[in-house]
Structure formats: structure tokens, C-alpha cells
N, C-alpha and C positions, 0 to 999 in steps of 0.2 A: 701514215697513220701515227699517233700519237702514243710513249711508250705507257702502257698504264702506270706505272709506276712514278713515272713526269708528271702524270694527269693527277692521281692523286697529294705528288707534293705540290703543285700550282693550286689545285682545292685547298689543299692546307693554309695555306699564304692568304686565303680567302677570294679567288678568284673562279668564276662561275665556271660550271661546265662547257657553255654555250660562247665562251669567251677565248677556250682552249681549240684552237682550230690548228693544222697543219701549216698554214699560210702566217699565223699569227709571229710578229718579231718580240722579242725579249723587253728591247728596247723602246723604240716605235708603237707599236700597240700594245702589251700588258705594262710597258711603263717599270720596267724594273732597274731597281737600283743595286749594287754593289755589293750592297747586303745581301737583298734577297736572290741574287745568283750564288752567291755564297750556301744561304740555305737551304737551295736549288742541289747543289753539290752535295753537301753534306747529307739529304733527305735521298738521294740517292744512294748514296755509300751505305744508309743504314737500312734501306729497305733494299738491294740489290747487290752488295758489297762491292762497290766497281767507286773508282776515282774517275770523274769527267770534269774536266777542266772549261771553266766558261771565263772568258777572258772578258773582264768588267767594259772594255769599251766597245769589245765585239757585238753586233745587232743580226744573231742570227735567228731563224724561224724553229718553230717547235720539233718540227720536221729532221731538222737540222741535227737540232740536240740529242732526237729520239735514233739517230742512224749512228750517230756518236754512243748513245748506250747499247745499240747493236752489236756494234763493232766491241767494244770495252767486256761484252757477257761474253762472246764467242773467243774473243782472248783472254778474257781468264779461264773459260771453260778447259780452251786448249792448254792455259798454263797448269789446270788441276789435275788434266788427264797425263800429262808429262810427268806431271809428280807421283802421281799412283803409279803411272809404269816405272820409273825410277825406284822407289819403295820395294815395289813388287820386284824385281829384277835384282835389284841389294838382297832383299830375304832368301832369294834364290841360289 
């Protein structure tokens, strides 16, 4: 499944809903350039705050990308709950 927040920056770029599939490559089928991975990254960071790195000559599927923001919210989440217990545990 595709992450919403992928789905609505690939809307952004101007690419259909119907065009955003699981199977779909970066590359190969939406035809993206260098840039628009970049603002792929970026549109991510501000609507999810997480860093995901797409390497401009990699052709991977949306799928792909969306298990990579998985991955990136559940480690920052674990990075933020570390810092509250830290916080919390200093005050104490």
C-alpha cells in the first residue's frame, strides 16, 4: 500500500491518482527526474518530518519508497520516545 503522504506529494508533481500503484517504478513508469526525487524528499520531510534518501539513479517502486517511510516514522518515533524518557529521567 502506498504511504498517503507519497500519494499526496506525487498528486502534487501533477500525477494522477490512478497512475500511483504499488507496482509503479520511479523511474520506468512515472518517468521521474532528479529533481522531482528531490521534491519527492523534501515534500516528505515537511508533511511527515523524516529524511528519506532516493538515490537519483535508483528505479525503485512506490512500494519501496512507502516501506522506507515506514521504517524512517518508527525510528524517529523510537528516537522521540528516548528523548522524553531522557528528559523525564534528567528532571527526576
Amino acid at each position: 500500500m502506498i504511504n498517503p503522504a507519497l500519494k499526496d506529494v506525487l498528486i502534487d508533481l501533477g500525477f494522477e491518482e490512478a497512475e500511483l500503484t504499488d507496482t509503479a517504478s520511479i523511474r520506468q513508469d512515472l518517468q521521474l527526474d532528479s529533481t522531482e526525487t528531490v521534491d519527492i524528499s523534501l515534500g516528505l520531510k515537511r508533511r511527515l518530518g523524516i529524511n528519506i534518501k532516493l538515490e537519483s539513479r535508483q528505479d525503485i517502486t512506490l512500494a519501496q519508497i512507502s516501506e522506507k517511510i515506514a521504517q524512517a516514522v518508527d525510528q524517529s518515533s523510537s528516537s522521540d520516545s528516548n528523548y522524553v524518557e531522557n528528559t523525564v529521567s534528567a528532571k527526576s
